[in-house]
C-alpha positions as CSV (number, residue, x, y, z in Angstrom):
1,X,25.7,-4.9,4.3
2,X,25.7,-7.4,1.0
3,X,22.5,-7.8,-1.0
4,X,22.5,-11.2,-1.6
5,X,19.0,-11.8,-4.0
6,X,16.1,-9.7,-4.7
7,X,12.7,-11.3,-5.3
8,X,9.3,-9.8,-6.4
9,X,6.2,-11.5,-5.3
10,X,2.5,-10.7,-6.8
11,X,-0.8,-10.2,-4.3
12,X,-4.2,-9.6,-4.7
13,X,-6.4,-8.9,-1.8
14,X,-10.3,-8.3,-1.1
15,X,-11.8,-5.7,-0.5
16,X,-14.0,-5.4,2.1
17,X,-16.8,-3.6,-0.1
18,X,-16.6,-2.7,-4.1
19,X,-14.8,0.6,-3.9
20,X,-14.6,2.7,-6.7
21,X,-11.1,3.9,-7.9
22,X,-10.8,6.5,-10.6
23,X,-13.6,5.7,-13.2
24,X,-13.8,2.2,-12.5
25,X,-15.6,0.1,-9.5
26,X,-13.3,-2.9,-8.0
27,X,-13.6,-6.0,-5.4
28,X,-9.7,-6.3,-5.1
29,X,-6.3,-4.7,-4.6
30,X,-3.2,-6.1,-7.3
31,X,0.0,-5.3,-6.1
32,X,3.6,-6.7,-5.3
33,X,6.2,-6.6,-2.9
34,X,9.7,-6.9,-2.7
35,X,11.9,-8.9,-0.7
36,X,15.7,-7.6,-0.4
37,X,17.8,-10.5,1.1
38,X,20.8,-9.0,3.3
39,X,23.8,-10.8,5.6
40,X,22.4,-13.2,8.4
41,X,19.5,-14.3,6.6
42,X,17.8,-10.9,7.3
43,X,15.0,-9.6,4.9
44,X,13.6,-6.5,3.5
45,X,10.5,-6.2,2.2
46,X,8.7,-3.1,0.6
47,X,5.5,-2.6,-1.5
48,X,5.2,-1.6,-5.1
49,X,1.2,-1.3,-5.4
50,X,0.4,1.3,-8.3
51,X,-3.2,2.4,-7.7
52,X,-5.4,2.0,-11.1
53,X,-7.3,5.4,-11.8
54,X,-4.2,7.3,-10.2
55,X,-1.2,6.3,-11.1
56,X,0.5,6.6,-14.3
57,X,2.0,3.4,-13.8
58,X,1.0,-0.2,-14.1
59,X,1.7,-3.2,-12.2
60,X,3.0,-5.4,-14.8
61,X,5.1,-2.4,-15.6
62,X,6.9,-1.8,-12.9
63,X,7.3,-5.6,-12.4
64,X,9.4,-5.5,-15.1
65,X,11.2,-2.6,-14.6
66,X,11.6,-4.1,-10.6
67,X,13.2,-6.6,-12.2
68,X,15.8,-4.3,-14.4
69,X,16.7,-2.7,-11.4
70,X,16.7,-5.4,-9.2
71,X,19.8,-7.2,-11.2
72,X,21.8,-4.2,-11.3
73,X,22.2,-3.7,-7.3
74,X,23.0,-7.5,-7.6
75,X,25.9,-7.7,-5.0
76,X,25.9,-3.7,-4.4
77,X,25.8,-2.8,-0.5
78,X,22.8,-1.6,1.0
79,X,24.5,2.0,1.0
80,X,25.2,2.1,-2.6
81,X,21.8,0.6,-3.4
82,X,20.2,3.6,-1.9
83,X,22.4,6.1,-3.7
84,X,21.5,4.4,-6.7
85,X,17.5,3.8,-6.5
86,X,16.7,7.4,-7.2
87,X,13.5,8.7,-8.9
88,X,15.3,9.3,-11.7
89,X,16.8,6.2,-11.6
90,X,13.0,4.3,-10.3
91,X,11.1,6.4,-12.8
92,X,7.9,5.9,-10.8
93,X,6.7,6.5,-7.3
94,X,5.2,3.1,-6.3
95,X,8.8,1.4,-7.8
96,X,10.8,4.2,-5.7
97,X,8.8,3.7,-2.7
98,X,9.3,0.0,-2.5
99,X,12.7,-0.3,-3.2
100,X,13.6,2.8,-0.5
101,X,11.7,0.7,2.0
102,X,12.9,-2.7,1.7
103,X,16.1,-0.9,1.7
104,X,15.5,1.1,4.4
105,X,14.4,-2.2,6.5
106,X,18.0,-3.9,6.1
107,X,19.7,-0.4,7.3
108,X,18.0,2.2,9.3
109,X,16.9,2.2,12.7
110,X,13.1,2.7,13.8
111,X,12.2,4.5,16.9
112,X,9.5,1.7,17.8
113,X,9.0,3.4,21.2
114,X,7.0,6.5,19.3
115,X,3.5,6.5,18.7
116,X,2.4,7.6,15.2
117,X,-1.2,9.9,15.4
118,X,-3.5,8.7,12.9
119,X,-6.7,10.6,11.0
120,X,-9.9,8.8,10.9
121,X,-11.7,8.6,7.1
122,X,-14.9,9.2,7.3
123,X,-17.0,8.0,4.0
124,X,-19.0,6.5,1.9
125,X,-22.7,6.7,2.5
126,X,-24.5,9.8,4.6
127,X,-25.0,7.1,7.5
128,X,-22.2,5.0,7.3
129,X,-20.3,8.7,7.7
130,X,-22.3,9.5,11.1
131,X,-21.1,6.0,12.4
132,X,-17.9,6.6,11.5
133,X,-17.7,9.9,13.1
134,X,-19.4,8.4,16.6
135,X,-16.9,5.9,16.1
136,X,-13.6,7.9,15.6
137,X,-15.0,9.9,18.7
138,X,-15.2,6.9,21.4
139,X,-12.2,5.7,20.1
140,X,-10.6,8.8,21.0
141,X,-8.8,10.0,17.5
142,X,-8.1,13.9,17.4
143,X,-8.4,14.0,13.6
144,X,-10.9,12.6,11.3
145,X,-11.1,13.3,7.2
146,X,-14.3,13.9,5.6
147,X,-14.5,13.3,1.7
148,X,-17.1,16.2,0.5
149,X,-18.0,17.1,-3.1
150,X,-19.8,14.1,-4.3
151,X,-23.2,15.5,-4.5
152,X,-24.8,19.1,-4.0
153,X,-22.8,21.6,-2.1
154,X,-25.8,21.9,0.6
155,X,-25.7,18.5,1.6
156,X,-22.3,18.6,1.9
157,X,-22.7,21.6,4.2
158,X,-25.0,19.7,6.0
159,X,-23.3,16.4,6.5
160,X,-20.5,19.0,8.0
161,X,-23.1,20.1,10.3
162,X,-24.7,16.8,11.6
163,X,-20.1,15.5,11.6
164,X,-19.6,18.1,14.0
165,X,-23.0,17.3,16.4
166,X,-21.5,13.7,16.1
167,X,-17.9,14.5,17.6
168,X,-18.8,16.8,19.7
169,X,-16.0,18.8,19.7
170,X,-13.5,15.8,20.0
171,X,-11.8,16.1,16.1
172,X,-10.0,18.2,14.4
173,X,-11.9,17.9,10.8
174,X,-9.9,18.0,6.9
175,X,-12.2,18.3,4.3
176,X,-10.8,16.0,1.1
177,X,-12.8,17.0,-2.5
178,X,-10.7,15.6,-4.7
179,X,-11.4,19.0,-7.2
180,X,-14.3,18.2,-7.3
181,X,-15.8,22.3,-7.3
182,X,-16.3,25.3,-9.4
183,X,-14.7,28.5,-7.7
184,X,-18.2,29.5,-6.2
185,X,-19.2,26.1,-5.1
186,X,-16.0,25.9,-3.1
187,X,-16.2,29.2,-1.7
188,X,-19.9,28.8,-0.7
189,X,-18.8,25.6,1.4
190,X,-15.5,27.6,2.4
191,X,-17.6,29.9,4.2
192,X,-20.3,27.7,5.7
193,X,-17.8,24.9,7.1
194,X,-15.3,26.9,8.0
195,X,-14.4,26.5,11.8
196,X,-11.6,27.2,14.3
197,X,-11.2,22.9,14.3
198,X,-10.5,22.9,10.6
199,X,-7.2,21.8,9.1
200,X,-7.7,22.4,6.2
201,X,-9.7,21.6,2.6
202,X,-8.1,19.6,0.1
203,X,-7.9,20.1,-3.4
204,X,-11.4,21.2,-3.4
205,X,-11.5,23.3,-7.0
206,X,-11.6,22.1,-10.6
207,X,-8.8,25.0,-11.5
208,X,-6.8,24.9,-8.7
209,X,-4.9,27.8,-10.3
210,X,-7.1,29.4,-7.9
211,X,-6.3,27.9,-4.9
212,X,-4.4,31.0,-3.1
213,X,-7.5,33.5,-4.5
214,X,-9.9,30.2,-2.5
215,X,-7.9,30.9,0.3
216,X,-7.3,34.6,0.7
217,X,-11.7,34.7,-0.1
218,X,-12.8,32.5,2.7
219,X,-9.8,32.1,5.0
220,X,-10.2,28.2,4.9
221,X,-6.6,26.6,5.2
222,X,-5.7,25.2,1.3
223,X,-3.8,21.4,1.1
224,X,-2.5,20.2,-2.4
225,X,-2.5,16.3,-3.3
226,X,-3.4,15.9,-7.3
227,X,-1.1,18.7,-7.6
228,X,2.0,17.1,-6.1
229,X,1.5,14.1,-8.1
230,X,1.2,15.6,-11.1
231,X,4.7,18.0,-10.1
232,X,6.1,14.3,-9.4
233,X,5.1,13.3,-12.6
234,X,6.4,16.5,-14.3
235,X,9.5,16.1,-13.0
236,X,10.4,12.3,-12.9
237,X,8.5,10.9,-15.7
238,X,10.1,11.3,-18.9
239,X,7.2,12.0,-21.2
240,X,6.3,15.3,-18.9
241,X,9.8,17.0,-18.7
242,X,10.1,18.8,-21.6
243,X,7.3,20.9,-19.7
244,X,8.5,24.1,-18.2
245,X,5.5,26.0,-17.9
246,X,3.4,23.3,-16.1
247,X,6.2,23.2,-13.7
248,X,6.1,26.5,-12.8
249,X,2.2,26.5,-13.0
250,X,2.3,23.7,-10.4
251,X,5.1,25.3,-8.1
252,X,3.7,28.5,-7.8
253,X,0.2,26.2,-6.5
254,X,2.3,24.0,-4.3
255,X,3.9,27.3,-2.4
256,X,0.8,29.3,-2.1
257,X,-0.9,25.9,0.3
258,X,-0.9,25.4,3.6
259,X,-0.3,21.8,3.8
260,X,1.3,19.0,1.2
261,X,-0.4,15.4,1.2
262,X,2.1,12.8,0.3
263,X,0.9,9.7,-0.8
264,X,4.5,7.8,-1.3
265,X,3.1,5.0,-3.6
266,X,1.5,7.7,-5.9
267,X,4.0,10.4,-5.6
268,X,7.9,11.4,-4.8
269,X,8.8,13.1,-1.8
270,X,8.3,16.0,-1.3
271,X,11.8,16.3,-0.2
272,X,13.5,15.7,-4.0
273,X,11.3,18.1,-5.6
274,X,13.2,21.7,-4.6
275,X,9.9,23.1,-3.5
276,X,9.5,26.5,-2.1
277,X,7.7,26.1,1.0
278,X,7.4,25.2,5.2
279,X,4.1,23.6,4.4
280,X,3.6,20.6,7.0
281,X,3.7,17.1,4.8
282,X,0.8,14.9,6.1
283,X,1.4,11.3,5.1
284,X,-1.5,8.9,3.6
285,X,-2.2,5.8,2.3
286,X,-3.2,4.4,-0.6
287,X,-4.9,0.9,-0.6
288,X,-1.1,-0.3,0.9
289,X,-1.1,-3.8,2.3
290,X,0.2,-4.0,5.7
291,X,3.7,-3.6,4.4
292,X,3.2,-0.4,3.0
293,X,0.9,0.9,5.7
294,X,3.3,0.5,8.1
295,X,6.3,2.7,5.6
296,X,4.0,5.2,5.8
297,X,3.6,5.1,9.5
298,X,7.3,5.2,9.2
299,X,7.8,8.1,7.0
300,X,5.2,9.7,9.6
301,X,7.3,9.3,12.1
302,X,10.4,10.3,10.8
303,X,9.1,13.8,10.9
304,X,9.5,13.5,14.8
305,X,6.9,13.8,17.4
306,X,5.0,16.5,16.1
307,X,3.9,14.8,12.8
308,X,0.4,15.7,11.4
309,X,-1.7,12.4,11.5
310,X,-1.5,9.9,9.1
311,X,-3.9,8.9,6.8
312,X,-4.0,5.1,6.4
313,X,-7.0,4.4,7.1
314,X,-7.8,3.0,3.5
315,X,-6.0,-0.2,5.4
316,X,-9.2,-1.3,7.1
317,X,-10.8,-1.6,3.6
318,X,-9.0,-4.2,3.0
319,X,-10.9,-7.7,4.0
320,X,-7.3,-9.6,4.3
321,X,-3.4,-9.2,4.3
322,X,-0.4,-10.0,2.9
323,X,0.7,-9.8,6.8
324,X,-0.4,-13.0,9.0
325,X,-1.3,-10.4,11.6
326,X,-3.2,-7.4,10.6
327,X,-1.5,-4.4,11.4
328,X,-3.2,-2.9,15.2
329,X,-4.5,0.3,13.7
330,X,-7.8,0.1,15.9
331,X,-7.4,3.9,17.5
332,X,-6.0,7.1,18.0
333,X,-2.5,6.4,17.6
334,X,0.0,3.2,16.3
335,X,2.7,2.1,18.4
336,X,5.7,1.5,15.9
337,X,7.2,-1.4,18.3
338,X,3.8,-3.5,17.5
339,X,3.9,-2.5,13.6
340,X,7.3,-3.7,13.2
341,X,6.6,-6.8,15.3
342,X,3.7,-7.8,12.8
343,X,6.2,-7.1,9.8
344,X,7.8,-10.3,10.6
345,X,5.1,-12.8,10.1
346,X,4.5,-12.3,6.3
347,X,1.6,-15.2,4.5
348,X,3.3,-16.6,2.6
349,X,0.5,-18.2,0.8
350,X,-0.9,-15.1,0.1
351,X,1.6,-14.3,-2.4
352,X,3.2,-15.9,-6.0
353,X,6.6,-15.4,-6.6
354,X,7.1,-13.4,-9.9
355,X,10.9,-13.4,-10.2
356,X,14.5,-13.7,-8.0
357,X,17.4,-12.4,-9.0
């Protein structure tokens, strides 16, 4: 299939609450998608939404680079356009992302009959969390994320406690604390959380050169996120390639965890980076409108029917859409017939066309 135009379209949606992202404290979310125009009028669209605090990227510069890129598939075929939109070639995640998907949308085939498992996020404030957990247990979710190491290490340990009375038994628990712990502090919650219904921790240590010793001390299953980004960013931005010892610093983490969090608008897949490990690759979302969301539910479910859980539940922050139809992510599991159904009906008026090429 012909590409017949390209155009990029700017969005910026509320937030249901002011969320803090990095250092900074924000009501909305900036981002842009694109919209690759095939034979028969069909459409793809995929989202480029660099998240600030995280990525190294910035909207307006990846608008431009979209733009670059953009012109040069100009009359390629789908096929070749895929060949061609590489992360070396894309540079940044959120760019690579968006361009595989609206790609991908024109060309490969979904299996809407599957159902995609997702992972309830439980956060924000020590009651809200409670709720949460009450909530992701009625609704019947076998997975539910807890973000620790925002205060002292004993409340953590006993918000784990009160999680647990709260599901009863009905949730597998990850543990998220964004390195957030000294070696000691991490090993002291190690030991008192740890439990036959754990996942895993992620990135909970400040070094996490010590992430296999964390592990081999407590026994509490290890997961890497920061640290695949910043392999990604070793490897596919230019700046950070001339360094050969960070690389091998951040390979030898990768290998010794037991699961990989990809996050496709803030890193490249695990897939392109060579990486020394059977790890299981759990899929989650970053702030994505509903046409990233629903990429990720697709990468999800292209690992076949025993995928880990997503992670998208940073949707539901979101107080409106790009999408005329939210996205039904209101459960356990998404059915991947529905998503794509919704993908069809995008508002229009939600969005200001940046370029077309």
């Amino acid at each position: 299939m012909n590409i017949y135009g390209i155009s990029c379209y700017r969005f910026v949606l509320p937030l249901c609450t002011s969320t803090h992202l990095g250092k900074g404290l924000t009501t909305t979310r900036e981002g842009m998608l694109l919209a690759v125009e095939g034979a028969g009028g069909r459409t793809g669209w995929g989202e480029v939404s660099p998240l600030p605090g995280f990525s190294r990227e910035t909207l307006t510069s990846v608008i431009d680079a979209a733009r670059r890129i953009a012109i040069s598939l100009r009359q390629c075929t789908t096929t070749a356009a895929l060949r061609s939109c590489t992360p070396d070639v894309t540079g940044s995640p959120s760019l690579f992302f968006g361009f595989q998907t609206a790609l991908n949308a024109l060309t490969a085939p979904v299996n809407e009959a599957m159902r995609v498992p997702l992972c309830a996020l439980l956060d924000g404030a020590t009651e809200t969390v409670y709720n949460e957990a009450l909530r992701s247990r009625r609704l019947g979710y076998s997975v539910a994320k807890l973000k620790v190491g925002r205060g002292v290490v004993d409340e953590d340990i006993a918000v784990v406690r009160e999680v647990r009375r709260c599901l009863s038994g009905a949730c597998r628990l990850r543990f998220d604390a964004n390195r957030a712990w000294s070696f000691d502090d991490a090993a002291r919650f190690c030991d008192a959380a740890a439990g036959n219904d754990v996942d895993y921790i992620e990135e909970p240590l400040i070094d996490p050169t010590q992430l296999g010793r964390l592990y081999e001390r407590t026994g509490m299953p290890c997961a890497v996120d920061e640290s695949l980004q910043s392999l990604s960013a070793c490897l596919f931005s230019g700046k950070d390639r001339e360094s050969p010892r960070e690389e091998h610093l951040l390979r030898d983490i990768i290998a010794g965890a037991q699961a990989l969090v990809w996050k496709p608008s803030l890193c490249m897949p695990p897939s392109r980076m060579a990486l020394e490990t059977d790890a299981p690759v759990v899929l989650s979302g970053a702030y994505e409108s509903g046409v990233g969301t629903a990429a990720v539910l697709a990468h999800t479910a292209a690992q076949g029917p025993d995928a880990p859980a997503a992670g998208v539940d940073t949707y539901s922050r979101l107080a409106e859409d790009v999408l005329v139809h939210r996205l039904p992510l209101e459960g356990a599991a998404a059915n991947l017939r529905t998503v794509k159904e919704k993908l069809q009906d995008l508002n229009m008026a939600a969005l200001t066309q940046v370029w077309h090429v």
